[in-house]
C-alpha positions in Angstrom: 0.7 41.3 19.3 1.7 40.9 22.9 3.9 38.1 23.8 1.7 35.9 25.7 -0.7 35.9 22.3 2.6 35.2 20.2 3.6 32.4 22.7 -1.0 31.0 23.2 -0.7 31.5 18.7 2.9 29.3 18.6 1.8 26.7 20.6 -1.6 26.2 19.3 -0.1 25.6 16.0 2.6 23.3 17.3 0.3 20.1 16.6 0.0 21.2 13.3 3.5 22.1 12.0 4.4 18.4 14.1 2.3 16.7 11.5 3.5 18.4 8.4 6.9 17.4 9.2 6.6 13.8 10.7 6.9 10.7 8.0 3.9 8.9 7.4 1.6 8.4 10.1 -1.7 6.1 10.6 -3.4 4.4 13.1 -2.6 0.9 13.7 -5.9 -0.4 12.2 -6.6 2.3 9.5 -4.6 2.4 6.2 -1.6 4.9 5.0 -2.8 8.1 3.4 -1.3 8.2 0.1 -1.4 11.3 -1.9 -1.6 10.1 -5.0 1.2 12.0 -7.8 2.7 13.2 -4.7 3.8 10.6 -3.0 6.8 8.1 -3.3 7.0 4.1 -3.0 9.4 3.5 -0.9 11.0 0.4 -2.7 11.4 1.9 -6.4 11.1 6.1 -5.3 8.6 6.2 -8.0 5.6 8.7 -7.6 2.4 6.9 -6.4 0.4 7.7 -9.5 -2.8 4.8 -9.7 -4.9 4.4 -6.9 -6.0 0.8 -7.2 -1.9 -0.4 -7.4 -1.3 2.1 -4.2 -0.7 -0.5 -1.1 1.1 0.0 2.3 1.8 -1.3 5.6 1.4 0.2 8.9 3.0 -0.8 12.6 1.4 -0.5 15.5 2.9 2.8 15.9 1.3 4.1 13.0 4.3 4.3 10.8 3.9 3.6 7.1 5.2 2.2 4.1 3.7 3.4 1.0 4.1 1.9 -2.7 3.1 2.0 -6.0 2.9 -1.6 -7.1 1.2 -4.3 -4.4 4.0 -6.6 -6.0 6.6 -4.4 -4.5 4.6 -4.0 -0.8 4.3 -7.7 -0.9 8.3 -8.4 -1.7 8.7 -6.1 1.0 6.8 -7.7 3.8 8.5 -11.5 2.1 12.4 -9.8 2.3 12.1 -7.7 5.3 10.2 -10.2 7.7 7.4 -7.3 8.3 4.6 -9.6 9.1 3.4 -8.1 12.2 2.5 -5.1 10.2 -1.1 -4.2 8.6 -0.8 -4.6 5.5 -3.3 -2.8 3.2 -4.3 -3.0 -0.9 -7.1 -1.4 -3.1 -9.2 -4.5 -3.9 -10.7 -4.6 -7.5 -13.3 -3.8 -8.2 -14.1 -1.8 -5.8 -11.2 0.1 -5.4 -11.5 0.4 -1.4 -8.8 -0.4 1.2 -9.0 -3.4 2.9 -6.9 -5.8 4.5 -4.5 -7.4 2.1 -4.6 -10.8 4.0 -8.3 -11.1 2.9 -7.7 -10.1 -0.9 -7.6 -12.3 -3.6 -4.3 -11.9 -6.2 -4.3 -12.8 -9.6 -0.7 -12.8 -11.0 -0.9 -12.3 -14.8 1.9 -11.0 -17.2 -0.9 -10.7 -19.5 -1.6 -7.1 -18.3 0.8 -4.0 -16.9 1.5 -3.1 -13.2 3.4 0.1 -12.6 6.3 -2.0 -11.5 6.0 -5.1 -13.2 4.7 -7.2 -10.6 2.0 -8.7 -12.5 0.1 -8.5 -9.0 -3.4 -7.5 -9.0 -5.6 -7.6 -5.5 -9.5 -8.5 -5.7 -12.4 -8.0 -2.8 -13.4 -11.6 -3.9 -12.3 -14.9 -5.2 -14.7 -15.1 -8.1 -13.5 -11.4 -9.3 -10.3 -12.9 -9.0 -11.1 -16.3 -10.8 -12.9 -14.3 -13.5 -9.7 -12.2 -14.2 -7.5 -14.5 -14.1 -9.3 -16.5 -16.7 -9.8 -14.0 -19.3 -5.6 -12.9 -18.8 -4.4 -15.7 -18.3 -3.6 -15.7 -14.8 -2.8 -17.6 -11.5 -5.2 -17.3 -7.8 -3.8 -17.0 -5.1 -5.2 -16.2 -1.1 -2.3 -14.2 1.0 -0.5 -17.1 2.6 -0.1 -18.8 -0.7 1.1 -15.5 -2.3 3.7 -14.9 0.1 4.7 -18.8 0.0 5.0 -19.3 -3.7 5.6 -16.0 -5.6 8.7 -13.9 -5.9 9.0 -10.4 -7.5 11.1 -10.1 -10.5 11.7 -6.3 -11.3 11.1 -5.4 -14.6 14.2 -2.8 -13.9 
């Protein structure tokens, strides 16, 4: 291969082998990638295993935070002051991403989380009044989450 192809071949793939070895990146106003049982929360290191607990917060940069329990994104945003970020959940039951400030949370100890938390996100505040009713559990919208509940790690 001549050197001009060698040099055309190495930068076309520059973009590419940038990506691969940058952290997490998304776009302001779309949620982290997660690669589920890949991936690591970056509060407890634990492999991102269950899609509907997967959550994460993005700056206007695009840089992420990734974790495995909403109940550990959400003590991150409370401890680290990280409310200009997106912050993003897999509402039940649908199991889509949406904005975390529009879920609804039920916190039951009735049922496991993957850390703990006892923090479960819902697309609706019936879906949430329905399961907090049958486990025992409290509603909360996102302002009154962040104001009244604080993670205690089952570690």
């Amino acid at each position: 291969m001549s050197s001009r192809r060698q040099l055309l071949a190495t930068a076309a793939s520059l973009p590419f082998v940038l990506a691969a070895c940058g952290g997490k990146k998304a776009s302001g106003n779309e949620p982290p990638s997660i690669k589920l049982g890949r991936d690591t929360c970056k509060r407890c290191g634990m492999i991102i295993s269950e899609e509907r607990f997967a959550s994460g917060t993005v700056d206007r940069d695009g840089n992420a935070l990734i974790f495995d329990d909403a109940g550990e994104m959400i003590a991150t945003v409370q401890e680290e002051g990280l409310n200009d970020r997106r912050v993003w959940v897999h509402g039940s039951p649908s199991l889509e991403w949406m904005d975390a400030r529009e879920a609804w949370y039920v916190v039951t100890m009735d049922v496991p989380t993957p850390m703990g938390s006892g923090v479960f996100p819902f697309d609706t505040e019936s879906d949430a009044q329905a399961f907090a009713g049958e486990h025992n559990g409290t509603v909360y919208a996102w302002t009154d989450l962040l104001a009244n509940w604080t993670f205690e790690a089952l570690m």
